[in-house]
LOMAR-746191 format. One record per residue (C-alpha): residue in one letter; x, y, z. Coordinates in steps of 0.2 Angstrom, whole numbers, plus 5000, padded with zeros to 4 digits. Example, Ala and Ser with C-alpha at 12.3 -4.5 7.8 and 13.67 -1.06 7.14 Angstrom:
REM LOMAR-746191
A506249785039;S506849955036;
REM end
This chain:
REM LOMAR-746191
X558053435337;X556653485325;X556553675327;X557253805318;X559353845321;X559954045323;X561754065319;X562554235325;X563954265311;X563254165296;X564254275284;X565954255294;X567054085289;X566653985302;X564754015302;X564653995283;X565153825285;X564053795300;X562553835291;X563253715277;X563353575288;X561553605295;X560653645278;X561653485272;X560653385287;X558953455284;X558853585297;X558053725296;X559153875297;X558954075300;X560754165302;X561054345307;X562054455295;X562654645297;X562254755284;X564054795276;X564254595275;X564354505257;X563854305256;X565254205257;X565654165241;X566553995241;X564853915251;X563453845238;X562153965230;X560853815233;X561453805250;X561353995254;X559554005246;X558853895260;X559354005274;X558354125282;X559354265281;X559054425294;X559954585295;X560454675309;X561854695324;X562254605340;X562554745348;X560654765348;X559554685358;X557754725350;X558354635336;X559054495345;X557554455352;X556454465336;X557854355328;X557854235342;X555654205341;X555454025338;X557153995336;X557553815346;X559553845349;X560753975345;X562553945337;X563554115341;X565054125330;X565054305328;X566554375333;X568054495328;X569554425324;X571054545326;X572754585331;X572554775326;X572354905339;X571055015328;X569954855328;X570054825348;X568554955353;X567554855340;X567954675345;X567754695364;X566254755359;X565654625348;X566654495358;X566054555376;X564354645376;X563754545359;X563854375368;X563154445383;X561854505373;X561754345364;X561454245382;X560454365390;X558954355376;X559154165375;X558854165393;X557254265393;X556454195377;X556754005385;X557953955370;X558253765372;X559953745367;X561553875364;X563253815357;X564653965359;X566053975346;X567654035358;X569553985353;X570753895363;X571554085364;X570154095379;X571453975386;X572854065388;X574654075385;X576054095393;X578054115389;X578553955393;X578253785382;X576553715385;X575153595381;X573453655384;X571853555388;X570053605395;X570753605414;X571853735410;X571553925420;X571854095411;X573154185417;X573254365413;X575054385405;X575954465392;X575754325379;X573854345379;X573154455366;X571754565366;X570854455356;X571054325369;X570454435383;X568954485373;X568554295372;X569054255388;X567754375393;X566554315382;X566754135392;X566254225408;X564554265398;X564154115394;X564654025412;X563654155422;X562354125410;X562653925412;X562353955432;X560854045428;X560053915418;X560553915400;X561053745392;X562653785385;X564253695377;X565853795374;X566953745360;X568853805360;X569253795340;X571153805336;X571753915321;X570353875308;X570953835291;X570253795276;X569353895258;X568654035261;X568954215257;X570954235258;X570954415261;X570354405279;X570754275294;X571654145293;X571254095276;X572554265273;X574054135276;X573554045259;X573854205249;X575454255258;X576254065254;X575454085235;X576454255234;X577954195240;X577854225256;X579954165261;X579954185280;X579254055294;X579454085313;X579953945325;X578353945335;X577053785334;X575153795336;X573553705338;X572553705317;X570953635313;X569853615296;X568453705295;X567353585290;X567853475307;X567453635316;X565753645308;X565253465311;X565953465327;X564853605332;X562953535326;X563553355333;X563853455350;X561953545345;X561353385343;X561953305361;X561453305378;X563053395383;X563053535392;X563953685408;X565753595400;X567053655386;X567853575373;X569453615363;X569453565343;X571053535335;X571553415322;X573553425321;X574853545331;X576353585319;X577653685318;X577053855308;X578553795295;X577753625292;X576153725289;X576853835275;X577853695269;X576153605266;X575353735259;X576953805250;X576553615242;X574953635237;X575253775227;X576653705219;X577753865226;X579453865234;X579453835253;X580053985265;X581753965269;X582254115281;X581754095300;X581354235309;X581854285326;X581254385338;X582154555333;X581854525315;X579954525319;X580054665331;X580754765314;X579354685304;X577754725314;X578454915317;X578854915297;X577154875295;X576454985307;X577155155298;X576555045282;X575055055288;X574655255292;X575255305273;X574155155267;X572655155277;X572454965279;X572654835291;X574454795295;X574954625290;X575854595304;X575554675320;X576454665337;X575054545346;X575154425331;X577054415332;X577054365349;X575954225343;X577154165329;X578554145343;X577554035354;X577453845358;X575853805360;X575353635360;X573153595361;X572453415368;X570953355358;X570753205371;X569053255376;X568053285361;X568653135352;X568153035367;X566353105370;X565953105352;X566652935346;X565852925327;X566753115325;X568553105316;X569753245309;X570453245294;X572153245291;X572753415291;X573953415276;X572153345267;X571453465272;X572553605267;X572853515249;X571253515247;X570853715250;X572453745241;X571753675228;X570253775228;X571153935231;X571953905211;X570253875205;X569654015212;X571254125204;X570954005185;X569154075189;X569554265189;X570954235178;X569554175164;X568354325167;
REM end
């Protein structure tokens, strides 16, 4: 693949990356970016310079097809991530009409190639214990999140643009872990273990590196492969081995009170009514307690199989490794 690569998102964790991995393998790249977004900080200068950066939305289609002109495939990794209900109007948005969007223009400009970012929350979960692979159907139940319908729906974009004609792949990333900017997403768990974070829940879930994600993603660019899906997860632990690790890495105490149901059910309304004096985000939120309590369990059977020279690293790596980078980040600021 010779052309030029659009990725939809390119400020956003994931996409950062993405456009690392491609501009690290001589691509050429040109990634979308709203206007109220800053350039992720903890990626290269000499790798963000290369980029062919443009601004706009999504949500708006005269845009999207000028960003798309020439392009020959599309990575879409924009999406809103969130378990907060004055964030749900937005991310359907986003999540829903975005990637319809998104399809619909690489449809009419003959885009040769389109790689969609989903999340093994597309999936579905349910109450009971469960392991999860690409057979698995959606059920609509309490367990699923907004966020998950919104990418569940999302999905249904890209299969009815699939039957339509488009080349697609789907990848299902588990919880994406790694340095970035630990204020937002995931990479929010590092800070609350660096705090002194003291609480774990019972639950277990799916976690992958973000760099595994990023190279998965351009190696699925790069193949023939396409009308299938493909979950991405290097290790499924216990959300106490994870702080443990990280707890570690940062050379802090491990958490040592588990929670239980109740107690979060107090937490997330704590933080609610927190939240309405404060004016930010709640920390914890009914929809991402839910999550905490689950046992989830992700296969990655298929996509170590149809990629053979692909590996993941080893999650505690991996989380050393960011944890690591998260105190220089801190030595950093400290120095200023």
């Amino acid at each position: 693949m010779s052309g030029k690569i659009l990725v939809t998102g390119g400020t956003g964790f994931l996409g950062a990356y993405i456009i690392k991995e491609l501009v690290e393998k001589g691509y050429k790249v040109r990634a979308i970016r709203r206007e109220n977004s800053r350039m992720p900080f903890y990626i290269p200068s000499s790798i963000l310079d290369k980029v062919e950066w443009v601004e706009g939305d999504i949500l708006d289609v005269i845009f999207l097809g000028e960003a798309m002109q020439d392009v020959d495939a599309v990575i879409h990794s924009a999406a809103v991530v969130s378990f907060s209900p004055k964030n749900r109007h937005e991310m359907y948005q986003v999540n829903v009409e975005g990637t319809a969007n998104v399809v619909n223009i690489a449809l009419e400009q003959n885009v040769r190639r389109l790689v969609y970012i989903s999340s093994v929350a597309a999936l579905g979960r349910t109450l009971k214990e469960q392991s999860v692979n690409e057979t698995s159907k959606w059920e609509n139940g309490k367990m699923n999140t907004h966020y998950a319908r919104s990418k569940h729906r999302g999905e249904l974009e890209v299969w009815r643009a699939i039957g339509e004609g488009l080349d697609a792949v789907i990848l299902n990333p588990a919880t994406i872990l790694g340095h970035g900017d630990w204020n937002t997403g995931s990479c929010a768990i590092f800070k609350s273990v660096y705090k002194g974070f003291n609480w774990y829940s019972p639950g277990r879930n799916g976690f992958v590196a973000v760099e595994d994600v990023a190279k998965a993603t351009v190696m699925m660019m790069e193949s023939a492969i396409t009308e299938q899906r493909f979950i991405v997860t290097g290790d499924n632990w216990t959300f106490k081995q994870l702080l443990d690790t990280m707890a570690e890495g940062f050379g802090k105490s491990k958490p040592s009170k588990q929670t239980t149901p109740s107690l979060m059910g107090i937490a997330w309304r704590w933080e609610k009514l927190k939240a309405v004096f404060t004016g930010q985000s709640p920390v914890l939120t009914k929809e991402s307690a839910k999550v905490a309590h689950s046992n989830t369990t992700f296969e990655n059977d298929k996509l170590l199989q149809t990629l053979p020279d692909f590996k993941f690293t080893p999650l505690d790596t991996s989380i050393k490794d960011a944890c690591k980078k998260y105190l220089d980040d801190l030595s950093v600021t400290d120095g200023q």
